[in-house]
N, C-alpha and C positions, 0 to 999 in steps of 0.2 A: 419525409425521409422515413423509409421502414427498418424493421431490425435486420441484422444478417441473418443467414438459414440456421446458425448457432445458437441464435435468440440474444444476442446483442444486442442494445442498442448503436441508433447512431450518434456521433458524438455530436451536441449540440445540447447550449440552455436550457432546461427545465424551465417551464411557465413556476412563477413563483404565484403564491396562494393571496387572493384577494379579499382582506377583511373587512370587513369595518366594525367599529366599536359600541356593540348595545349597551345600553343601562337596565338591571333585570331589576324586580321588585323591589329589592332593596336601596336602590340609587347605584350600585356598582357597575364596572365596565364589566365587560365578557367578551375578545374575540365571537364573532360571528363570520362565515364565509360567503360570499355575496355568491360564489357558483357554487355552490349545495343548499343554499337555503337553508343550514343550520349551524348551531351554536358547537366552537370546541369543547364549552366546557361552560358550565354555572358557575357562575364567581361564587356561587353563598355554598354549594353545596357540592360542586366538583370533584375535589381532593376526595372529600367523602365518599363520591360515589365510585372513586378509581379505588380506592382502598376495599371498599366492599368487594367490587366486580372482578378486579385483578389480582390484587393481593389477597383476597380472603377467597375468592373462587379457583386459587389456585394454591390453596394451603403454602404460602409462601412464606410463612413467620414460620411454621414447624418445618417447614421442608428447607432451608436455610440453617436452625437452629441444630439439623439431624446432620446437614453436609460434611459427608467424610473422603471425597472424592479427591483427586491431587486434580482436576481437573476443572475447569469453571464452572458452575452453576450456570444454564444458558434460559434466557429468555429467549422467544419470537415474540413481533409484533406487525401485524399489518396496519397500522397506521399511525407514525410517530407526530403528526399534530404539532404540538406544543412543548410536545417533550415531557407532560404532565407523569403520563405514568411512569416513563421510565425513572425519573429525579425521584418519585416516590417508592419504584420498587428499589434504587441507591438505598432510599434511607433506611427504610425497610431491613435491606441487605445489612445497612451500617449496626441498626440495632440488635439481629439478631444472631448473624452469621458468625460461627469460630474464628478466632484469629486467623489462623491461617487460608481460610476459602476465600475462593476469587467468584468477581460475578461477570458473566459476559453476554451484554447486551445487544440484541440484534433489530432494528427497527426498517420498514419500508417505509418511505413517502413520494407519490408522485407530484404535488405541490407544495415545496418546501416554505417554510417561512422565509422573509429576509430577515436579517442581523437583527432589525432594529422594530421589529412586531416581533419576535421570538424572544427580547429583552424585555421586550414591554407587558406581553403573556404572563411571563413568569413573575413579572415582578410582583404581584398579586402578592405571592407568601412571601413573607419575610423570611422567613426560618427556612427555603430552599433557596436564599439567597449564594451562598457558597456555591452548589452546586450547579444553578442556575448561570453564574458566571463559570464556572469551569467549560460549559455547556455553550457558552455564546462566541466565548474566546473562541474556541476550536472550532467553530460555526464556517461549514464549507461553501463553498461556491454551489449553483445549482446545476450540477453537471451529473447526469446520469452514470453510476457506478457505486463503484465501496469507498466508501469512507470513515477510517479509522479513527476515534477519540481517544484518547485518556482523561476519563473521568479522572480519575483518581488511581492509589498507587494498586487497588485491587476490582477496579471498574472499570470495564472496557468498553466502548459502544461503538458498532458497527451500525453507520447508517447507508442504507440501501437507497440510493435517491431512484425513483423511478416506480413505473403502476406496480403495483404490490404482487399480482400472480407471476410478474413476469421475472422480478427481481429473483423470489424465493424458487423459482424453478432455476434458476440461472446461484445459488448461494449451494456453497462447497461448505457444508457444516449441519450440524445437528442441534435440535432445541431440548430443554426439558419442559420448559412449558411456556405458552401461549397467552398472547392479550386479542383476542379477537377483538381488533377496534376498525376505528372507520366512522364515516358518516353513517348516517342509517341505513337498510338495505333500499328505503322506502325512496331515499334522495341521493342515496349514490348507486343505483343497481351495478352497473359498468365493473365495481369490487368484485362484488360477492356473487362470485361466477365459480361453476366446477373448477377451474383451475387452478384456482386458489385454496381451495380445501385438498385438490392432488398436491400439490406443491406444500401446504402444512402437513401431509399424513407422510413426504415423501422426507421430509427433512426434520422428523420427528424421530427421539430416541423412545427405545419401547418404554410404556407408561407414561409417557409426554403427556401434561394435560393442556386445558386451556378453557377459559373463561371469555364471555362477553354478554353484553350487557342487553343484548335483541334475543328474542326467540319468535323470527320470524320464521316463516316452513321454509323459506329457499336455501335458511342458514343451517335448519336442522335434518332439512333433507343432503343438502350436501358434504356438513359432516357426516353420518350415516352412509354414506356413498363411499368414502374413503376410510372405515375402519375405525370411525372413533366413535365411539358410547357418549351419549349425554343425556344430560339428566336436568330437568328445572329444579332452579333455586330460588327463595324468596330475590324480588330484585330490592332495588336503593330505591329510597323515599315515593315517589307517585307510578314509577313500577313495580308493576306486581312480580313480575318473576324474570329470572336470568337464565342462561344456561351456564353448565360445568361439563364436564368430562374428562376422557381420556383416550388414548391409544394404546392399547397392549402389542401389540404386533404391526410396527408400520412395514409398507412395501420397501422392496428388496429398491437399490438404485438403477433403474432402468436403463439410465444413459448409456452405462457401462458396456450396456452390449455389442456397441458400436467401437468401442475404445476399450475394451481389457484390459491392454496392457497398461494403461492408467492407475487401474486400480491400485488405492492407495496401501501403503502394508499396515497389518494392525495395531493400535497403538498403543506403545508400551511404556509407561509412564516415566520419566527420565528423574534420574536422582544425580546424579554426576554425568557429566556431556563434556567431551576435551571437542575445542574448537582450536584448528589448525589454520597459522594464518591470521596477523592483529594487524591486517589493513583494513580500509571502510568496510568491506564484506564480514570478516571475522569480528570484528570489535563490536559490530553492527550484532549481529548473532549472540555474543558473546554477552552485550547491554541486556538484548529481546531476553532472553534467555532467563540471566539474571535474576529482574526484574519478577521473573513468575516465580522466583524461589529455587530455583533449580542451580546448584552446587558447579561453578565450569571452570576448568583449565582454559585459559589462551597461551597456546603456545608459539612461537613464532622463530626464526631459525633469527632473528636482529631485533631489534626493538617495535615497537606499535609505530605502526605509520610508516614504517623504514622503507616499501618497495613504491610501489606502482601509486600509496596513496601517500607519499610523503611530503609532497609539494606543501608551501608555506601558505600560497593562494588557488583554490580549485574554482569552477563555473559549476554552477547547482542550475541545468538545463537541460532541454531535449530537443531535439529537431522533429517534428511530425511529418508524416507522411504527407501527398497528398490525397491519397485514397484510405481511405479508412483500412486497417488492420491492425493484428492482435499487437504488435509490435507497439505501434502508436498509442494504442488503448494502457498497454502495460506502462508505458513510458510517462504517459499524461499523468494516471495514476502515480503512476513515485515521485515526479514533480510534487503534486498536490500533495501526498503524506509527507515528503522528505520538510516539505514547508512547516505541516504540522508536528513533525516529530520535533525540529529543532528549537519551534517555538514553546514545546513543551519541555523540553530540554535544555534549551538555552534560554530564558527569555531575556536577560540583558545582550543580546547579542555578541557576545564575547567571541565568539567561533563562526560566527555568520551575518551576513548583510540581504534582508529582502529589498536588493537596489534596482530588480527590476535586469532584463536582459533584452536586448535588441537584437533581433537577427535580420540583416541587412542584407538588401536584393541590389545586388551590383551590377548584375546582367537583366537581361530583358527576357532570361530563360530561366530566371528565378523570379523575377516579378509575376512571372507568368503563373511560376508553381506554386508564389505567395496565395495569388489571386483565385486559385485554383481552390487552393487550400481552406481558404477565408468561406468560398462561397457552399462549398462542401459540409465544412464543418464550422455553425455560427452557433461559437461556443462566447461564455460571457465574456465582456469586456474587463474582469478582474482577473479572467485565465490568460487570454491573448486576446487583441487586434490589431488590425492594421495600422498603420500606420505613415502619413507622407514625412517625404523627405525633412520638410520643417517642423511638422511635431517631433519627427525622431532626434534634430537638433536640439531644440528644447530641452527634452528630456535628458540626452545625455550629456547637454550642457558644452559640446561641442559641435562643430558643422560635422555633419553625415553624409551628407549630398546623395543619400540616397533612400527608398520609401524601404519599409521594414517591417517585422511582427514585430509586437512588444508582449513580453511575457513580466506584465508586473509583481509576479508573486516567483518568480526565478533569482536568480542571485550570484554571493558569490560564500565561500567555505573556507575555511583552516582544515585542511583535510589532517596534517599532520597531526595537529593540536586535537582537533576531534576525536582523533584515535588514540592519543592518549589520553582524554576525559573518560573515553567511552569504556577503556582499558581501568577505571576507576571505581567503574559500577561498583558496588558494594553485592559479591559473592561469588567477586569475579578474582582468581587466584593466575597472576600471567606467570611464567614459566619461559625463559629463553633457552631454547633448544630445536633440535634440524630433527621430525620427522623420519625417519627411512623408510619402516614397513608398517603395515595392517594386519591385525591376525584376529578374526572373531575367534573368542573363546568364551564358554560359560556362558552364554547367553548376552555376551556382552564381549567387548572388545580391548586388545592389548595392544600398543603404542612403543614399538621399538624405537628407541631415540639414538640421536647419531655419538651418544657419549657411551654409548653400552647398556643406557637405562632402560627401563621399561615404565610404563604408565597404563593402569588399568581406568576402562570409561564404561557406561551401560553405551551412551551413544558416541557417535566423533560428525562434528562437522568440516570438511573439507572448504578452506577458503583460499585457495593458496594463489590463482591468479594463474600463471602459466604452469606452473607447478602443479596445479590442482589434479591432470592427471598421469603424475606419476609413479600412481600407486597401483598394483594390480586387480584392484576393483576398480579405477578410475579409467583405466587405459585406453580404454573403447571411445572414449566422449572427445571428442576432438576439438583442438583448442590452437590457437594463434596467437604467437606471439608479438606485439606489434610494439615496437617502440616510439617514445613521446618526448621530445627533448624541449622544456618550458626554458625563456628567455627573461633576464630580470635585467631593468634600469635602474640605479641608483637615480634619483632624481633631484635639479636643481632646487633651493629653496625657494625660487620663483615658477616653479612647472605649474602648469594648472593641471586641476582635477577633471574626473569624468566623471558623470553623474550615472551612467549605469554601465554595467557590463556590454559592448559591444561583440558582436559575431558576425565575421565572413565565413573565411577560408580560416579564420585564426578567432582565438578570443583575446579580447583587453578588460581586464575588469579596472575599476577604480581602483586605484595607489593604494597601498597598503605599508603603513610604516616607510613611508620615502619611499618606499619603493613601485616602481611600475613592474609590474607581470603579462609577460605575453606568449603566445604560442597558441598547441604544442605543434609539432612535426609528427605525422603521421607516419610513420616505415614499418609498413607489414615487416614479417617473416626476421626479427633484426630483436636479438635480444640483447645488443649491447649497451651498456647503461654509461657509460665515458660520454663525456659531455663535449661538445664536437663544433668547429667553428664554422665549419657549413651549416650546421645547422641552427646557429644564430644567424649565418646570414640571411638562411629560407627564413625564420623567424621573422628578421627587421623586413625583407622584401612584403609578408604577406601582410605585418603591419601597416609599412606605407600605403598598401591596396587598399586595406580595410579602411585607416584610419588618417587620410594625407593631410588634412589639418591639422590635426592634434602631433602628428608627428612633425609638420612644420612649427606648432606653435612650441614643440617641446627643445625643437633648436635653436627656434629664439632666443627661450629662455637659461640654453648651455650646456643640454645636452649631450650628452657623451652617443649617439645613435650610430655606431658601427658596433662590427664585433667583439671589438678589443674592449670596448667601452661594458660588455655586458656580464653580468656572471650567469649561469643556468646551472637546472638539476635534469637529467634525462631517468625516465623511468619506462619499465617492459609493461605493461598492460596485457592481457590476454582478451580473445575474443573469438567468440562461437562462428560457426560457418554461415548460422543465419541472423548475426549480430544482436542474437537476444538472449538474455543473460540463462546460465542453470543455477535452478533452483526449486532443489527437491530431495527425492530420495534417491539416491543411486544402484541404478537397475544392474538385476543380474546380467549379462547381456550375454556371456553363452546362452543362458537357458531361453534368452528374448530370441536369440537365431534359431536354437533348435524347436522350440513351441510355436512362432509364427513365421517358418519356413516359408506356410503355404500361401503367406501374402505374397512372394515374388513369381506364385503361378500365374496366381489371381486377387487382386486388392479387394476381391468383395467376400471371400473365404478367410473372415474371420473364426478364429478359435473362442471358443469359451474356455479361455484361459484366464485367470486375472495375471497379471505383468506379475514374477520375481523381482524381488528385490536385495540388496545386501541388508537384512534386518537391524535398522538402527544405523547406516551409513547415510549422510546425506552431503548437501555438495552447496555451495553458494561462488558461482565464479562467474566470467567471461563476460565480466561487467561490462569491457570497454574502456572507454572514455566518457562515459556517462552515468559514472559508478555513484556518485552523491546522489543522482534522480532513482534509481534501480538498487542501489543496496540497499540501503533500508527499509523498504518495504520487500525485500525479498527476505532479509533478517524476520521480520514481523511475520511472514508466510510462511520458511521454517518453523521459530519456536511456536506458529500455531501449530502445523503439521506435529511438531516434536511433543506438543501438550495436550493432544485430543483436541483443541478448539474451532470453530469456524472460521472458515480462511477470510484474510482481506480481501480479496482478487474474488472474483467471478468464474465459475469450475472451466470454460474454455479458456480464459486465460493463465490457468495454474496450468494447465495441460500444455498451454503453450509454451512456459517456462522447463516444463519438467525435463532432468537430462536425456531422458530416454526418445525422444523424438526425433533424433538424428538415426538412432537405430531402426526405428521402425520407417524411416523416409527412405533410406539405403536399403532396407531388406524389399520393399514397394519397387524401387525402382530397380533392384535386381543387382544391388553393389555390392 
């Protein structure tokens, strides 16, 4: 399977890294890789030699100890291994860095460890024991893309699974300095190719250094190639020498040329941020945000959780395509973070259940598309697979009678409850009040509220869901309203349980407080929130499709299974025209009509314009129904955008998300 012409990969398993365990001079273990033919690391003299090569080849005690930026401290690294140096430049960071600096760390690997050699790696040092389990917990699946950590409450690590020149040409972010690592050039050439030194000089901020521990010619002629100086240093213990350097002037972003109106607006460091809107989108924003220090209103026209996210029980799921595209890509990813964000967030489970989800082929034209799907994209068995009729029984502990994906790291949510935790962050000030108008003033923005009040922000994030664009910077982004009416049983003291979250036409997650949850009703273009006995009857109908066992065994046991018998909440949900969420900064769109007119002559007469923007306006909406998988990492993607940092997402898929791509689709096709 190749990448697409975007430089994606395809989705599918990552080969995990093959070690086996030396004993060196001393009698110690040492990872070793059986396909490189060499050692990750000297158990006696290792740490030693990352400290020298990394952190001292990159003046990283003084350049931490001087940090005055509101913005992260960023590392690159091509080859995240063991995780050695990065846990080392953490402590580094721990020791030296001001109170208030953050460090954000960015590593590639294209053969990842698993769980339990990446435990065993590190367990070497005792004293990076802490961090080492922060590191293992969070420890992802090997699926090619971004994946976001929380080290710690001022530590971030993006790991980049996948070959190292390909990921960094494909990373939306900038470094300040460099761990040239890897195998040696001698045993891993296949690395240390021009495109990985273009790809370090292109996502390099000016002065960006970097260190490694080879001075081989292939290494030093192709930094030289791309603009960076270096210089030999003595090396660590039986090498003689290292290199160092730097970049004074990296290349302009080339991509851009093709995409302009992408281009991101400059970043202007946020002190106070009002986020409109305290459902999963806002509250989500509102945490990210927080979290960096940054001063926020949440304001909200009812309480946290009140509209579209307020249900008692949500499904934390995605449905994939079965052709590969950015949709699926974006999707897959917020699965995989939302998992990790709640485990970091929640970890007693209080607000969430990893029970695992089923989505069931009832027809013979969805086994088809299962089967389609499966053979397309053979991703790991901790993300999805297939699954027959009888294991899927098993699993959910009722008859299924039918064969299914099983998404074991999928679930189920307190959407309510979460919004109001999230509403709790500490610097997070909520505010009940209705929105009316937008007025940039002073470099920053004022907040007409529906009581007569005003509120000043440097930024505003837009979450409002079908509301989002009702404001005359918004108005152009087109948005649907589609309503969602959830179905609840009281349940007998003898019902049985479900063991995971099932999906047809409808979802059933496992009982929650006596209660069964099911639904929703999908009704485009239908903003009414009245809760409606048709649509409990659609509700029980797709039930019984879904789930005629359970629904038989549930009458057994005395069931109330009509309408009369139910209570429900209906909520409006919004939704984009190409059902993928915005999230970004929102475009000037007069100026996007008048500046690339000339794409409705001809789509290949681009301008060298970069895209307008409202400065400091941005937008988090048209979530859908799949706002648990896609909001939170789209929260995480703003307050990067909002803070200068390296995005989580992969640069075609931030563009994919971005609001302004409905404009430039319509001005293409002549709309």
């Amino acid at each position: 399977m190749t990448a697409a012409p975007d430089g994606m990969p395809p989705l599918a398993a990552l080969e995990t890294a093959r070690l086996d365990w030396q004993r060196d001079d001393t009698g110690e273990e040492a990872p070793r890789s059986t396909d490189f033919d060499d050692v990750y690391f000297s158990r006696h003299v290792g740490r030693a030699e990352t400290e020298h090569v990394f952190l001292g080849g990159n003046r990283l005690p003084e350049r931490f100890a001087d940090w005055q930026e509101r913005r992260p401290f960023a590392i690159g690294e091509t080859g995240f291994g063991t995780g050695l140096n990065m846990l080392c430049a953490w402590a580094c960071f721990d020791t030296h860095a001001a109170p208030g600096a953050r460090l954000h760390l960015v590593s590639t690997e294209k053969f990842p460890l698993d769980r339990e050699d990446l435990a065993r790696a590190l367990a070497i040092w005792p004293d990076l024991a802490g961090r080492a389990e922060a590191l293992v917990v969070q420890w992802p699946e090997p699926v090619a893309g971004v994946h976001r950590l929380w080290l710690g409450p001022r530590v971030t690590l993006d790991l980049h699974f996948g070959d190292a020149a390909e990921r960094l040409a494909l990373l939306d972010g900038r470094v300040d300095a460099w761990f040239l690592d890897g195998f040696a050039p001698s045993k891993n050439p296949e690395m240390w190719q021009p495109e990985l030194f273009e790809a370090m000089a292109a996502h390099s901020r000016p002065g960006a250094t970097f260190a490694t521990f080879t001075c081989a010619g292939v290494v030093k002629r192709g930094l030289a190639a791309t603009g960076f100086a270096w210089r030999k240093m003595p090396g660590f213990g039986r090498k003689r020498e290292m290199l160092a350097g730097e970049i004074a002037s990296p290349p302009t972003d080339a991509r851009r040329t093709t995409t302009p109106w992408f281009t991101p607006p400059p970043a202007r460091p946020p002190r106070r941020v009002a986020v409109i809107g305290a459902g999963i989108a806002g509250a989500s924003v509102a945490a990210a945000l927080a979290a960096r220090g940054v001063a926020v209103t949440l304001l909200d026209r009812e309480s946290p959780g009140a509209g579209g996210s307020g249900n008692a029980q949500g499904v934390l799921y995605v449905k994939l395509a079965a052709e590969t595209n950015h949709q699926s890509r974006v999707y897959l990813a917020g699965l995989l973070h939302s998992r990790r964000w709640l485990t970091s967030l929640d970890p007693g489970q209080s607000l969430w259940s990893p029970c695992g989800v089923l989505q069931l082929a009832l027809s013979e034209k969805e086994q088809a598309r299962q089967a389609h799907f499966l053979e397309r994209h053979p991703l790991p068995s901790g993300v999805v697979e297939g699954v027959s009729a009888e294991q899927g029984t098993e699993r959910a502990g009722i008859r299924t009678g039918a064969p299914a994906l099983d998404y074991p790291r999928a679930g189920w949510v307190r959407p309510d409850a979460l919004c109001r935790r999230l509403t709790e962050t500490p610097g997070i000030v909520f505010r009940r009040a209705e929105v009316i108008r937008l007025a940039a003033e002073g470099g920053g923005w004022r907040l007409l509220l529906g009581d007569g009040k005003t509120l000043d922000a440097d930024q505003i994030v837009i979450a409002t869901a079908t509301l989002a664009n009702r404001f005359a910077q918004t108005s152009a982004l087109p948005l649907q309203p589609v309503r969602g009416q959830v179905s609840r049983l009281r349940l007998p003291p003898a019902a049985p349980g479900l063991g995971r979250v099932v999906c047809a036409g409808s979802y059933v997650p496992p009982p929650l407080d006596g209660w069964l949850t099911f639904g929703a009703t999908f009704t485009p273009n239908d903003a009414d929130s009245e809760v409606r006995e048709s649509d409990h009857a659609a509700n029980l109908a797709e039930f019984e499709r879904t789930l005629p066992a359970y629904a038989a065994a549930l009458r057994e046991a005395g069931a109330d299974l009509t309408p009369r018998g139910l209570e429900g909440r209906a909520g409006v949900r919004a939704a984009s025209p190409d059902k993928s969420p915005y999230a970004g900064p929102v475009p000037d769109a007069e100026a996007w009509q008048e500046e690339y007119a000339a794409l409705a002559r001809d789509a290949s007469r681009i301008p060298e314009i970069p895209g307008r923007h409202h400065a400091g306006l941005w937008i988090s909406a048209a979530h859908g129904s799949r706002g648990l998988a896609s909001a939170p990492l789209c929260a995480e993607l703003l307050a990067s955008m909002i803070c200068d940092e390296p995005l989580p997402l992969e640069q075609p898929l931030v563009d994919h998300l971005h609001p302004g791509r409905r404009l430039i689709r319509d001005l293409i096709q002549g709309k």
